[in-house]
N, C-alpha and C positions, 0 to 999 in steps of 0.2 A: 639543728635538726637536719637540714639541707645537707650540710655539711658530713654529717654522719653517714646521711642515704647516700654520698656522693661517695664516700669511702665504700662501705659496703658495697654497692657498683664495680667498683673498680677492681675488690678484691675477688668477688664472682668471676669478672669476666679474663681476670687472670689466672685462675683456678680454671675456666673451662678453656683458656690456650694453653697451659701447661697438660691438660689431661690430652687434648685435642694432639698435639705437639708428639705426647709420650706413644700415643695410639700408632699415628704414624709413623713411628721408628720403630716401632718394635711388628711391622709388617713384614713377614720374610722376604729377604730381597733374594731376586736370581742367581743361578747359581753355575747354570752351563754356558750364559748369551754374555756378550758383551752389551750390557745394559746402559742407557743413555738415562739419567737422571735428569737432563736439562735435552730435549728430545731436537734432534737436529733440521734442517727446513732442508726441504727436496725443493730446489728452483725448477723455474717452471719448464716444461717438458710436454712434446708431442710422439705418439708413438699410435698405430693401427692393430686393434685387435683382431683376431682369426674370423671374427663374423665381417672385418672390412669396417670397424664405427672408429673413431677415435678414441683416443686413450687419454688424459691429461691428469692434471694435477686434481683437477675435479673428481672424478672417478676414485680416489684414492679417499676422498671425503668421507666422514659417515663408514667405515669401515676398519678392520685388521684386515691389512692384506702382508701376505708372504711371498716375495719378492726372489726368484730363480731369475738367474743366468745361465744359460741351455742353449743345446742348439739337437735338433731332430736328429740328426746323423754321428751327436754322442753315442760311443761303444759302450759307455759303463758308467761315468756320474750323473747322467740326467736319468736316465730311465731308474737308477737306484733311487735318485732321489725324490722324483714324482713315485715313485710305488708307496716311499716311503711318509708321503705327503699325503697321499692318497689311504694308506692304514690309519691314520691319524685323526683325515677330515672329521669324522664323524664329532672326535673328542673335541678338535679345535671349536668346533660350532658349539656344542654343549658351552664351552666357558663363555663363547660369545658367538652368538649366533649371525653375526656381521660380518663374517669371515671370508678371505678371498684370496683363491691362492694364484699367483701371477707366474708363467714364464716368460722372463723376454729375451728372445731370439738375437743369440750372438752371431749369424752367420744367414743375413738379409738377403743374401744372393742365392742361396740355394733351398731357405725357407720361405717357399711363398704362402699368401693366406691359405690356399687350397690344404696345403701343407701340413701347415701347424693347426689347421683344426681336425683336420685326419690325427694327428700323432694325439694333441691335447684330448681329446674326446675317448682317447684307448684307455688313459687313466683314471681320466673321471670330466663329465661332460656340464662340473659346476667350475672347473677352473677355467681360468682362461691365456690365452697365449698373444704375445706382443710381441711387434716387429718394425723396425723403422731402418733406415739406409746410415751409416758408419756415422755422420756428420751430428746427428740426433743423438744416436747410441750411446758414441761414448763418452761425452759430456754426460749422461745421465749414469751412465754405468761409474762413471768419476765418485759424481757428488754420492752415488750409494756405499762409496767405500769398496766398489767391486773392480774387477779388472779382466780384460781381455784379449786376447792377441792373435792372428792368424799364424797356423805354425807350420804350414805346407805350400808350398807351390799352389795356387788356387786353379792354375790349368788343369790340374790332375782331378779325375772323378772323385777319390775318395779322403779329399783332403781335412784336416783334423783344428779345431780349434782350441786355443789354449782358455778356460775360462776360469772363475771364481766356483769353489763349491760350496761359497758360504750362502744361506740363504740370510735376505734383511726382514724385518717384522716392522710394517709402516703403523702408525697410531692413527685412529680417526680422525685426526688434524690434519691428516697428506702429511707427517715428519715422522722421521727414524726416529724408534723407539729402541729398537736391539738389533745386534747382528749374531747368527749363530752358526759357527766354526764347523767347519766336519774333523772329524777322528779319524787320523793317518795312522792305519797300521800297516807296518811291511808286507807288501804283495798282498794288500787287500786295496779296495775303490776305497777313495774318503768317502765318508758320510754322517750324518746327520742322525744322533740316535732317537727316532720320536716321540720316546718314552721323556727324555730330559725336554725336550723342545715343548711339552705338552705343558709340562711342571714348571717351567721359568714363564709360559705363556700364562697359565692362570696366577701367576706370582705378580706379574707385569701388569695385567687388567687391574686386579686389586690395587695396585700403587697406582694407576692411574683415576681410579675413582675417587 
């Protein structure tokens, strides 16, 4: 009799891992992002935000945050990209209402806090903006998969830097969960369309529950 219960048991509870198992695969998976199935680790890192508080791997806890590389005196992919971030928030908060959109300032010498919270606050006054001196920077901007380079004479007033227009989508563990690409069209800005970035982001949250 033991023995029967024991079987019985066994076959139950491999009946609800095969069903368990089937349910998770057949979750639609992302479609625009470079999706991380085994989610990457952010080492640890110090950065100041626009109100002057710190910024660490903590902060990143307990949230989605979306991860820009910018700098205030971008001609065309920052201010696209924050508008375009900024059309969107509303929806990114509907899937999860833990939502935090981040830029962190590729160009510390000419972005002071005063700065970036003047620029950051013109798009919308729930993001926030992060800034820290080269040494910090881009060891952090590395391990994001992003990259950056000054591409002018930095004597000259209106010099230009070279950055990433990808934005990363951090999981509430502090670790990359996705990175997503902009759309280079001929004599158009790359960018980010927020119509797919909305769709792979509610896709994402699902596989993460």
């Amino acid at each position: 009799m033991n023995k029967l219960l024991i079987v019985i048991v066994a076959v139950v509870a491999l009946a609800c891992g095969v069903f368990v198992f089937k349910s998770t695969s057949q979750l639609a998976q992302p479609e625009f992002s470079l999706y991380y199935q085994q989610p990457r680790a952010i080492k640890p890192f110090s950065l100041i935000d626009h109100k002057g508080m710190a910024f660490t791997n903590n902060e990143l806890k307990g949230k989605w945050s979306w991860v820009f590389f910018g700098y205030t005196s971008c001609p065309d992919v920052c201010p696209t990209t924050l508008q375009e971030l900024n059309f969107i928030y509303d929806d990114l908060k509907a899937i999860s209402n833990n939502s935090q959109v981040l830029l962190v300032s590729v160009d510390p010498m000419r972005d002071t806090q005063e700065k970036l919270a003047q620029y950051i606050a013109y798009f919308n006054p729930e993001f926030k903006a992060l800034r820290a001196d080269h040494g910090a920077l881009f060891p952090f901007a590395r391990n994001l998969g992003l990259m950056y380079a000054i591409a002018d004479d930095t004597t000259q007033e209106n010099y230009l830097v070279d950055h990433s227009a990808s934005i990363v989508l951090v999981n509430p563990e502090g670790e990359i969960a996705a990175i997503f690409k902009p759309q280079h069209e001929l004599g158009q800005v790359p960018s980010i369309d927020g119509s797919e970035l909305v769709s792979d982001f509610e896709k994402i949250v699902k596989l993460s529950q």
